[in-house]
C-alpha positions in Angstrom: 107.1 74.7 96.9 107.4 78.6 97.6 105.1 81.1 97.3 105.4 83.8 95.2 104.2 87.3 95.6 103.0 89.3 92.3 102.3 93.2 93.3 99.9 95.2 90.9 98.3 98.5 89.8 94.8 98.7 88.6 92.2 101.0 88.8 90.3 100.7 91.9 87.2 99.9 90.2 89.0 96.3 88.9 90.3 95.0 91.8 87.3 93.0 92.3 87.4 92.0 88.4 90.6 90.5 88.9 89.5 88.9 92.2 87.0 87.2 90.6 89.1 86.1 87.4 91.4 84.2 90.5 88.6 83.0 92.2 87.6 81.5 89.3 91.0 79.6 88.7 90.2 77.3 92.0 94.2 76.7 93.5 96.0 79.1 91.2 96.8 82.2 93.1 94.8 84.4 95.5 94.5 88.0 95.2 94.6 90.4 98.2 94.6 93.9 98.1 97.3 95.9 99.8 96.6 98.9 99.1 93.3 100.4 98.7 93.8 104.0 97.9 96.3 103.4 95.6 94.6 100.2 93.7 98.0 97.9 94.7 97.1 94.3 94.6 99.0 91.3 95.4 98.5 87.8 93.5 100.1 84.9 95.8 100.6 81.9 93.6 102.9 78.5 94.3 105.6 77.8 92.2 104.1 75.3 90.3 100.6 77.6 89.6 103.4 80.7 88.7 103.4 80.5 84.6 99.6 79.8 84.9 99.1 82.9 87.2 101.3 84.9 84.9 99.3 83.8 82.0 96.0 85.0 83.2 97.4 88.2 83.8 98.8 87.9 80.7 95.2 87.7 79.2 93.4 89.7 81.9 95.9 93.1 80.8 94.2 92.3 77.1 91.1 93.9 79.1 92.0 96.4 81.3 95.4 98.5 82.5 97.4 96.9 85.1 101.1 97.1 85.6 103.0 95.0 87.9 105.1 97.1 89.9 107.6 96.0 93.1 106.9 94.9 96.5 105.7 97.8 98.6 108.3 98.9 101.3 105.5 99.8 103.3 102.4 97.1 103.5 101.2 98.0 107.2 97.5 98.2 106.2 98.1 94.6 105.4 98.5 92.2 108.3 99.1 89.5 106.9 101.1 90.7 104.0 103.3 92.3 106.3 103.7 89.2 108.6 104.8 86.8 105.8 107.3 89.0 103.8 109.1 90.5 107.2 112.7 90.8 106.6 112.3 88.5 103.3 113.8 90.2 100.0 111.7 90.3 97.1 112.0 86.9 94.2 113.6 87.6 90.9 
């Protein structure tokens, strides 16, 4: 299996709504936020979770903006972000 890296942009005040929409969905994907000051998220899901991940965001964009948006070239304030994508290009 690979894991799979989904980067997003919400308002700040939804990260934690989308947090909890994951948390809920025990083994799908965990969100982590990259980015505070600019509301980027990430949503790390396995290959096999992927079209389930991609369906709750699916239905969590029905209720408020997000927009996925490419990997950051820049994810410093995020250790561990940063340690497992070093060097490793982006999946189509």
């Amino acid at each position: 299996m690979q894991l799979h890296d989904i980067y997003l942009e919400v308002s700040a005040a939804h990260i934690a709504y989308v947090k909890f929409i994951f948390e809920s969905y025990e083994e799908v994907g965990i969100i982590r936020t990259v980015d505070n000051q600019k509301a980027v998220i990430v949503l790390l899901a396995m290959t096999d979770f992927l079209d389930t991940a991609r369906k709750i965001l699916d239905s969590i964009g029905n209720d408020i903006a997000l927009r996925e948006i490419p990997r950051p070239a820049n994810m410093k304030n995020d250790w561990l972000m940063a340690e497992l994508f070093a060097g490793v290009e982006p999946l189509a």
